[in-house]
C-alpha positions in Angstrom: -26.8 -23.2 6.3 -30.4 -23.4 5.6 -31.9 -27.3 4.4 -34.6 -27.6 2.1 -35.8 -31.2 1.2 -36.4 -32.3 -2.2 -36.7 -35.8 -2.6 -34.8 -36.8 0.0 -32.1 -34.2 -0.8 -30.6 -31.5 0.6 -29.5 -28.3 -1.5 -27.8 -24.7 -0.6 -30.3 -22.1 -0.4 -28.4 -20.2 -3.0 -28.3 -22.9 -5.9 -32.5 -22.9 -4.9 -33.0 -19.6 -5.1 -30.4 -19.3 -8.6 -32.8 -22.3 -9.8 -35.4 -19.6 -10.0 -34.7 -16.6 -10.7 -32.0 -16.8 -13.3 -34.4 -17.6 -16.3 -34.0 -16.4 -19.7 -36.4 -15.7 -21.9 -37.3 -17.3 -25.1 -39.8 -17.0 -27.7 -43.1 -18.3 -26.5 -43.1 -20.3 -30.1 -40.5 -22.8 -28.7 -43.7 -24.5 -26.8 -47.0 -25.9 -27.7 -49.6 -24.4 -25.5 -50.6 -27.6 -23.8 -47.1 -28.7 -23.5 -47.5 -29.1 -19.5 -44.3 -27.4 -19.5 -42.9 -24.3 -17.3 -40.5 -22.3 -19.4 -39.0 -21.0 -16.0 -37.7 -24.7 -15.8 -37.0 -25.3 -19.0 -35.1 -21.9 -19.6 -32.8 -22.1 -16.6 -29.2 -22.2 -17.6 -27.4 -25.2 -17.0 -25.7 -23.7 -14.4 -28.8 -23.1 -12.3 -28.8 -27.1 -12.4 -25.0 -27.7 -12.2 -23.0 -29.2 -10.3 -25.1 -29.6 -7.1 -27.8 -31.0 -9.1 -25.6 -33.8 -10.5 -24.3 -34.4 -6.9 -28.2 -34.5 -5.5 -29.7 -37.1 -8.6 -26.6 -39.2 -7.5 -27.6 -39.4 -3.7 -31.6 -39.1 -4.6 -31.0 -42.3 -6.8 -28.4 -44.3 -5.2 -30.8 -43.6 -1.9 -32.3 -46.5 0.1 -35.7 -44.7 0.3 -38.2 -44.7 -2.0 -38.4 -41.6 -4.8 -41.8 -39.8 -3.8 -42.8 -36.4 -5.5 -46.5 -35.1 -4.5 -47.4 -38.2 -3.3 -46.6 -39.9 -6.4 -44.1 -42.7 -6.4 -41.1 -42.7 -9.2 -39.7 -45.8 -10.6 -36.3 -45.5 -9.1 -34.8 -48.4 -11.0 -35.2 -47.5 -14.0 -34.0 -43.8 -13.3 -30.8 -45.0 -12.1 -30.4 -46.8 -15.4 -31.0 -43.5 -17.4 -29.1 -41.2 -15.4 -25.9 -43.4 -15.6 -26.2 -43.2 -19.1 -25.8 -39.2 -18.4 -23.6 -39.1 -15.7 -26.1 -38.1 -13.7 -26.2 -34.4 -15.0 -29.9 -33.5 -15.8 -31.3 -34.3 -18.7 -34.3 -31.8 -19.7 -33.2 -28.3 -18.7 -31.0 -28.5 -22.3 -33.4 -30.1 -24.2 -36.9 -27.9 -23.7 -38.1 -28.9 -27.5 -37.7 -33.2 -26.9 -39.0 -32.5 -23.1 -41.8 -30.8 -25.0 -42.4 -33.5 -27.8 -42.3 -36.3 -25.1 -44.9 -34.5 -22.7 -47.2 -34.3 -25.4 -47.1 -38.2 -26.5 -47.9 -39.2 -22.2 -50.6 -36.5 -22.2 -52.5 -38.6 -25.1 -51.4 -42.0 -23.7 -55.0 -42.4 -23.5 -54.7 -43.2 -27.1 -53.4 -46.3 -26.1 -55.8 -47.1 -23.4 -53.4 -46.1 -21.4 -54.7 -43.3 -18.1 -52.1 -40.5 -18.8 -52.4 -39.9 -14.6 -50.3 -42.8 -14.4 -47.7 -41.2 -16.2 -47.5 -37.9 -13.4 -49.6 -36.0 -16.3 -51.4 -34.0 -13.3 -48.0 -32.6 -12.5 -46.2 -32.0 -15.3 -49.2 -29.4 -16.4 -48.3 -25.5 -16.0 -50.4 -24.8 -13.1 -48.3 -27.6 -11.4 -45.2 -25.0 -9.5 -42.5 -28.0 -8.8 -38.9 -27.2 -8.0 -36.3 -27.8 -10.7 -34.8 -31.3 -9.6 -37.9 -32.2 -8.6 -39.2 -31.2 -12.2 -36.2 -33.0 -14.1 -37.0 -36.5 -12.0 -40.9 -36.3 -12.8 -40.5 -35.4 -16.7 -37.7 -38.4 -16.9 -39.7 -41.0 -14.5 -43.0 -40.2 -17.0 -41.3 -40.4 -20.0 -39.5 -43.7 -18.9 -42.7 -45.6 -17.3 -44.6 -44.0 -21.1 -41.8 -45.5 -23.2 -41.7 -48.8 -20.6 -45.7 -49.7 -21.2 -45.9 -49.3 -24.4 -42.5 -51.4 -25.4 -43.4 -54.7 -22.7 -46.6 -53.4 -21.2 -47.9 -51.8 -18.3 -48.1 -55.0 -16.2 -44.8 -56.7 -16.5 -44.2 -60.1 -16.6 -42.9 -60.1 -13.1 -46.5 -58.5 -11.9 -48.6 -60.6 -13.5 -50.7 -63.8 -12.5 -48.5 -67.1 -12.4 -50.1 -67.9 -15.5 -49.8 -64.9 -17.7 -46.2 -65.3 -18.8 -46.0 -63.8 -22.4 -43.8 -61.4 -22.7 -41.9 -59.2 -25.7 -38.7 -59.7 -24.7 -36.0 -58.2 -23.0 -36.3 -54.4 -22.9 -34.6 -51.8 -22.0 -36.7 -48.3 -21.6 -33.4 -46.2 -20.9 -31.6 -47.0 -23.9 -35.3 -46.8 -26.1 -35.3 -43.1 -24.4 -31.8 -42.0 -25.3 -32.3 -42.8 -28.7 -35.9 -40.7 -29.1 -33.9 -38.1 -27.4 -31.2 -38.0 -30.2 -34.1 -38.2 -33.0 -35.6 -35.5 -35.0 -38.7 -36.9 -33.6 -39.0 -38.1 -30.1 -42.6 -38.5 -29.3 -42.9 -40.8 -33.1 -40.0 -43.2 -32.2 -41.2 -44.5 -28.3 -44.4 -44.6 -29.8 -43.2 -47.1 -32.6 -42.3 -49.0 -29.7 -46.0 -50.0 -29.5 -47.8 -52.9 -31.6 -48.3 -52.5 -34.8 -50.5 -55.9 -34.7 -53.7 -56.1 -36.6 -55.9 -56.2 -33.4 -53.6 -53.8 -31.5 -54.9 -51.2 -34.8 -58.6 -52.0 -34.6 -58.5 -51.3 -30.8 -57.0 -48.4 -31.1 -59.7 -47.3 -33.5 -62.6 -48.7 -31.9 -61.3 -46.8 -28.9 -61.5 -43.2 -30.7 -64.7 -44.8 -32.0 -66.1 -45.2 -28.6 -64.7 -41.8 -27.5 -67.3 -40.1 -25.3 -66.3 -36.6 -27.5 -66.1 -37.7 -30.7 -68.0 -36.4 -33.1 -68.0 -39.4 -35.3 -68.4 -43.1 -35.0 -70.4 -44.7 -31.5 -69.7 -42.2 -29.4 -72.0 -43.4 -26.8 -70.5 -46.9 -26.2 -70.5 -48.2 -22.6 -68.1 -47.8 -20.4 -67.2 -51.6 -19.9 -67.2 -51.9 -23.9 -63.9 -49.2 -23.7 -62.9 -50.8 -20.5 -62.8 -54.2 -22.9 -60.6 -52.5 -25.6 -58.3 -51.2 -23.0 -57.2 -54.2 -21.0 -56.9 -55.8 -24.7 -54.4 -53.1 -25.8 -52.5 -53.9 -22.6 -52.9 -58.2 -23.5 -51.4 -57.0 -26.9 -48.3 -55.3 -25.6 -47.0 -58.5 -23.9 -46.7 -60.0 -27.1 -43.2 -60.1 -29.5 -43.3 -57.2 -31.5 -42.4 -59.3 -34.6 -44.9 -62.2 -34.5 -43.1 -65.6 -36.2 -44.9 -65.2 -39.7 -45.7 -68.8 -39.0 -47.4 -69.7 -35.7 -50.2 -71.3 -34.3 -52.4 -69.3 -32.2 -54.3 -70.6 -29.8 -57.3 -68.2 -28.2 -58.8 -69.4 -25.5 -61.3 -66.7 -24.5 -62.6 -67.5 -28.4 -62.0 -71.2 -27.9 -60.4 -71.6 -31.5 -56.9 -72.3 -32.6 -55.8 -70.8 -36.2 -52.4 -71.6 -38.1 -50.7 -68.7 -39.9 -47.8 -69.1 -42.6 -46.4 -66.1 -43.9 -48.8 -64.0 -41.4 -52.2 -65.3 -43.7 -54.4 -67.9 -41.7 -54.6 -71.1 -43.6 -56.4 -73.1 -41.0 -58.7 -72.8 -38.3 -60.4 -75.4 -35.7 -62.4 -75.4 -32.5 -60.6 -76.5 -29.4 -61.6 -77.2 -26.0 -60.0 -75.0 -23.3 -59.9 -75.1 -19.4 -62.8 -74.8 -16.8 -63.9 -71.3 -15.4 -62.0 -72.5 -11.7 -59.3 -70.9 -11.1 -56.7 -74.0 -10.7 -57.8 -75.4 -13.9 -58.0 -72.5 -16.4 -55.9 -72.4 -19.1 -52.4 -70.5 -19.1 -51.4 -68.0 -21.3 -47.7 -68.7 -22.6 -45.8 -69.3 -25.4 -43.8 -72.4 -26.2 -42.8 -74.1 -29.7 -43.9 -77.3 -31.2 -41.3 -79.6 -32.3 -42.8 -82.8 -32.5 -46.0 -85.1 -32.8 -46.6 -88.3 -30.8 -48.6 -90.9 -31.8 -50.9 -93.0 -29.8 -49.5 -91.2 -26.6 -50.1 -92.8 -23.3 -51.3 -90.1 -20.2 -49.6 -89.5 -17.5 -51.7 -88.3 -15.7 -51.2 -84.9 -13.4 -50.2 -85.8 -10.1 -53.0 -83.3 -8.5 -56.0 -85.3 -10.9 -54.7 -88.4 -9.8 -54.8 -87.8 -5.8 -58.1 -85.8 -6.1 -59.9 -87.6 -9.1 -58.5 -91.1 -10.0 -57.4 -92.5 -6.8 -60.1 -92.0 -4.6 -62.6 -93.6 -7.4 -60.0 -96.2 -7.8 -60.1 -96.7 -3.9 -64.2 -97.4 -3.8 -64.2 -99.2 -6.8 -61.4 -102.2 -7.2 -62.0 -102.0 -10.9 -61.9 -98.5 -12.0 -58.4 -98.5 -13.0 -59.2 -101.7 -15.5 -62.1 -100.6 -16.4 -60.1 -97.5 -17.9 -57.0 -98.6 -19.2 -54.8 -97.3 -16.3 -52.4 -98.7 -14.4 -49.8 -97.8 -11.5 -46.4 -96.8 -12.8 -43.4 -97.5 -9.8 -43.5 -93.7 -8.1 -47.0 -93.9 -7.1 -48.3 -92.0 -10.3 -50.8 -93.1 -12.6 -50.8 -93.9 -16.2 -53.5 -94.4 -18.5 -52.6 -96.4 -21.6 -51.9 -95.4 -25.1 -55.1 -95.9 -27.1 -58.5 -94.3 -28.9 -60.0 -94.1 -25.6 -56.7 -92.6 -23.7 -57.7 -89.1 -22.7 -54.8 -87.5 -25.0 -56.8 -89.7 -28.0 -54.5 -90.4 -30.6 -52.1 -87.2 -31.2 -50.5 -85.2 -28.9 -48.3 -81.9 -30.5 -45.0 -82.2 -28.3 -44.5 -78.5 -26.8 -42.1 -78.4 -23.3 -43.4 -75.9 -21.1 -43.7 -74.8 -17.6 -47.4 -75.7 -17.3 -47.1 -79.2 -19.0 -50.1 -77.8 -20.8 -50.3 -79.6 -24.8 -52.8 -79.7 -27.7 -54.0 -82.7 -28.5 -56.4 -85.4 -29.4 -59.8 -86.2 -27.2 -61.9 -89.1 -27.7 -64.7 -87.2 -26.8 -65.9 -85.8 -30.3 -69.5 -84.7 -29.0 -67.6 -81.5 -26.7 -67.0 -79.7 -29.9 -70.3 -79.6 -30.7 -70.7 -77.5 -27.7 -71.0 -73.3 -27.2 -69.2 -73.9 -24.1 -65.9 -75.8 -24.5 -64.2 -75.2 -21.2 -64.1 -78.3 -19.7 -60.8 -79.5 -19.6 -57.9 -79.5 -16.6 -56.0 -76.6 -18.6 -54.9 -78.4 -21.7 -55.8 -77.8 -25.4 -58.3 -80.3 -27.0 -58.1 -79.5 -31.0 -61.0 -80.5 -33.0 -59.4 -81.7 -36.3 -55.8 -82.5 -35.3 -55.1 -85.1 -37.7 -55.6 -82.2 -40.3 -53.6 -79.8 -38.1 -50.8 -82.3 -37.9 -50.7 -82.7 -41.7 -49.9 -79.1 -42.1 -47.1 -78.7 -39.8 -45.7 -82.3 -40.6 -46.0 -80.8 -44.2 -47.2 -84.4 -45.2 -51.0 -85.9 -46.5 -53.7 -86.3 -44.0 -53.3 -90.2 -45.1 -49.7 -90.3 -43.6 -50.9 -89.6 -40.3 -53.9 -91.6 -39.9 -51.6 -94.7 -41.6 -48.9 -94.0 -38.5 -51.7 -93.9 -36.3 -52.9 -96.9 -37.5 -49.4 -98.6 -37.1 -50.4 -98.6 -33.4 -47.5 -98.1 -30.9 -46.6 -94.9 -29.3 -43.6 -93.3 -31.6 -42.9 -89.8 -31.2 -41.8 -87.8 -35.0 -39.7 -84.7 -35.4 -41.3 -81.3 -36.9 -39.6 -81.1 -40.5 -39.3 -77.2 -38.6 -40.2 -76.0 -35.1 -43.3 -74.0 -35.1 -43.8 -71.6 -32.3 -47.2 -71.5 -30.4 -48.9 -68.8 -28.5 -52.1 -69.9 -26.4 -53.5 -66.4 -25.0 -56.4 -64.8 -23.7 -58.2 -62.2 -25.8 -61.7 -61.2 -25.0 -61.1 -58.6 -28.3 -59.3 -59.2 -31.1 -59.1 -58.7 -34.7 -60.9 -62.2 -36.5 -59.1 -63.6 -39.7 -60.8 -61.7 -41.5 -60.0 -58.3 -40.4 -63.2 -58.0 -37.8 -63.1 -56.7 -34.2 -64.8 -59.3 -32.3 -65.2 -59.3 -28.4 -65.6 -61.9 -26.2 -66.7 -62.6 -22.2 -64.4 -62.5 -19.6 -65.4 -66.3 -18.6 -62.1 -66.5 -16.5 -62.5 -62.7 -14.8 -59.1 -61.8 -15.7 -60.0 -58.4 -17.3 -60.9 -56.5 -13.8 -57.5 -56.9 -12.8 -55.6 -55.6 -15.4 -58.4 -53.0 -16.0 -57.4 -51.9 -11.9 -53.2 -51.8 -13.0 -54.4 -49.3 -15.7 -56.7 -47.2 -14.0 -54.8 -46.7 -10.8 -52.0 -44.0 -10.6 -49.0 -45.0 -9.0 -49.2 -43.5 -5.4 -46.8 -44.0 -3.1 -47.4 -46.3 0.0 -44.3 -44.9 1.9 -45.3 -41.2 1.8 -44.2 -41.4 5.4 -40.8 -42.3 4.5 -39.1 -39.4 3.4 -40.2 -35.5 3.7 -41.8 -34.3 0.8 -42.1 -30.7 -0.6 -45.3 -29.7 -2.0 -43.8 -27.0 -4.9 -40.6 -24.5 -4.9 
């Protein structure tokens, strides 16, 4: 018996050779001309695919090495998760018309800022000869990895920076791709998986604006300019795809918070945001605000204390008088509710991982600043009184009059208000602009490498690998 290795997998000779040579025809109608198809694949009669080839997707994907096809490296997670949805029979060979529709969406993923190389487009292209399993594994790994970056992103949440945790949601690309497959039009419903965000649409048009070949609009814009819109399409994608009609939104590229009800902005304020270093920079996260407290004393971050407070406190015998701080039991340090305690006199209540807040400052004068990173990470909001007003749904004069009471008392939201802090160097202003902004923390470069690089395999060496039929 003669072996032939195809992704790791071994087939008889005569189920190869059946693969291709028993094609029939059909008219040449049935595909677009770009559709990066073969028709000798997708004519084959299921039983050129058969049995054996349900037998080999089991063993290729229930494997311990990695899935590598021309170098390229296949997601085999989520493959696994779409075959056992088909009993691991293939998929495409009876379905040339959504395998078509599909392969034409990943060969424009640039629309989306997204390189369509990352999606195996190189391969799935006529001139591309591949052998039939090795076919049906590359059209199902593209058109899962497409469907995956446009419904959570490109960069998942669990290859991200420690600080850039938004995320859509749970979502599973498998069942998303079932159900294009059973629609009368594949292609439209992954790609409704994408935002449909005010800035997510201006991107995407300022990106056929800047196209290099188009025949309209700025044509001639610089590279870095589409390399902006890109990375910003990608920021978009890790949001919910049904923003909370009311939210707070915190940008910290823009240094400015806005409040939304019912989707319109109704407020905006400046805020000061964390330093350009790395350690202190302000997260990107979402959390929700449940409560205000008033006249809040600071605990202050155990890494500030040991590298700010205490060794200024250890030259100087009155610095922690001098500044309304004192030593709390476990060694930390507190510095006392107040108008000159560092969280002012408001501090929005909103648990999260980072400990990272918006609240008061009694240093006015930084607002009147163009550069307003200067903080340790957290939010410093301009006119928070006002702010608090709105979402305790009460007059300005009821909060200055509980301030006033003096005492640190903490009061309930009358409703929870959810509150994104993100990073957008573009974005669509209130009122409907594109606006850009720099890259003060460097964060774009990195996301800009995840969506130029195509996914090439670092175990090439792993497995044999057949270059064609």
């Amino acid at each position: 018996m003669f072996r032939i290795w195809s992704i790791g997998c071994v087939w008889p000779m005569a189920c190869v050779a059946a693969a291709f040579t028993s094609v029939v025809p059909i008219p040449s109608t049935a595909l677009a001309a770009d559709s990066g198809l073969e028709a000798a694949y997708l004519t084959a009669p299921p039983a050129a695919l058969g049995a054996y080839a349900g037998a080999e997707l089991r063993q290729a994907l229930n494997g311990a090495v990695p899935l590598v096809i021309r170098g390229e490296r296949l997601n085999g997670e989520l493959l696994l998760r779409f075959y056992a949805r088909h009993d691991f029979r293939p998929v495409w060979a009876t379905r040339p018309m959504q395998a078509n529709s599909l392969t034409n969406a990943v060969l424009r993923a640039g629309d989306h800022g997204l390189t369509p190389d990352l999606f195996h487009a190189g391969l799935l292209r006529p001139a591309s000869a591949l052998a039939p399993l090795d076919r049906e594994l590359l059209l199902s790994d593209a058109f899962l990895s497409y469907t995956d970056a446009l419904g959570r992103g490109l960069v998942p949440i669990e290859s991200r920076r420690d600080d850039e945790v938004l995320t859509p949601g749970p979502f599973d690309a498998a069942a998303a791709l079932d159900a294009a497959i059973e629609s009368p039009d594949p292609a439209a419903l992954i790609e409704a998986w994408a935002p449909a965000t005010p800035t997510y649409r201006l991107l995407r048009q300022a990106l056929r604006d800047t196209d290099p070949g188009s025949t309209i609009g700025r044509g001639t814009a610089a590279p870095s300019r589409r390399r902006q819109i890109a990375v910003n399409l990608e920021r978009e994608r890790w949001l919910p795809r049904r923003l909370p009609a009311d939210r707070v939104w915190v940008n910290v590229a823009d240094e400015r918070l806005v409040l939304y009800r019912n989707d319109q902005p109704v407020f905006s304020t400046k805020v000061i945001v964390g330093q350009d270093v790395r350690h202190n920079q302000s997260p990107e996260f979402q959390a929700t605000i449940d409560g205000v407290f008033f006249n809040p004393p600071w605990n202050i971050p155990p890494d500030i204390a040991a590298n700010e407070i205490l060794p200024k406190a250890n030259r100087d015998s009155n610095y922690l008088t001098q500044h309304h701080m004192v030593l709390l039991p476990d060694g930390g340090v507190q510095q006392l509710a107040g108008p000159n305690s560092g969280l002012g006199q408001l501090m929005l209540d909103m648990r999260n991982r980072f400990d990272v807040y918006l609240h008061d400052t009694p240093s006015k004068n930084l607002f009147s600043r163009d550069d307003r990173r200067v903080s340790h990470g957290c939010i410093r909001v301009e006119n928070l009184a006002e702010l608090t007003a709105l979402l305790m749904q009460q007059p300005i004069g009821a909060i200055d009059q509980a301030i006033a009471m003096g005492g640190t008392t903490r009061t309930d939201l009358p409703q929870p208000v959810p509150v994104f802090v993100v990073y957008e160097t573009a974005f669509a202003d209130t009122d409907g602009s594109l606006q850009f902004r720099p890259d003060v923390y460097r964060r774009d470069p990195e996301i800009w490498q995840s969506l130029e690089t195509p996914r090439r395999s670092l175990a090439q060496r792993a497995m044999p690998n057949r270059d064609g039929g």
